[in-house]
Steps between C-alpha positions, in 0.01 A plus 500: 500500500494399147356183370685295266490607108363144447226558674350856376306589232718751337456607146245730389324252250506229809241701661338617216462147432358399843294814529330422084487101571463453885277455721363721756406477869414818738658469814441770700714792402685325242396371175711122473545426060602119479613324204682104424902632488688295273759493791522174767379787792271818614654770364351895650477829326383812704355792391451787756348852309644786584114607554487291802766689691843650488844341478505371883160321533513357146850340583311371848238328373735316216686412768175370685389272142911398486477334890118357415624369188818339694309329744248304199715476262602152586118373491444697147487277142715638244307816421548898417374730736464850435338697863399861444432686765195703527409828679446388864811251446689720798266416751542146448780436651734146514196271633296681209765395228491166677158474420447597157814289435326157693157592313703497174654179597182357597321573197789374267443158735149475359553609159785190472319264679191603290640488095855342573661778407572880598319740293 
């Protein structure tokens, strides 16, 4: 199931943007770009190489980051998120995306409470 326009990342110089001035956190087998949207909500962009896996698997683990993302998306400050999925990202599985996704969420916690502000 599709999420809302309003709530992807979907232009090519929107990622580029989050990817050049974002910040980055390792979760597992994703790498999680974050950067302040200009927007009044988390907005997600995924990225899922075609090096990772064929047509199938890449669709299932976008599908994985799209149900983690739903869950959190509610406790996330207005912010652009850009997940790309690494190698192993087929092993992880929902409760992996889950994961990366909470860690993500977690660290953006800090970082606001920290400067006031997401980076």
């Amino acid at each position: 199931m599709k999420l809302p326009k309003a709530v992807r990342v979907r232009r090519r110089r929107e990622f580029l943007a989050v990817q050049e001035r974002g910040a980055r956190l390792y979760a597992g087998d994703v790498l999680v770009l974050f950067k302040g949207a200009g927007a009044d909500r988390a907005r997600i962009g995924i990225t899922v190489s075609s090096k990772v896996a064929n047509a199938v698997e890449r669709n299932r683990v976008k599908r994985w980051v799209r149900e983690a993302f739903r869950e959190i998306q509610a406790e996330l400050p207005p912010v652009d998120l850009v997940v790309i999925a690494r190698a192993g990202a087929l092993g992880m599985g929902l409760a992996g995306a889950r994961r990366a996704l909470a860690s993500s969420r977690d660290a953006l916690a800090k970082g606001v409470a920290a400067k006031g502000r997401v980076p």
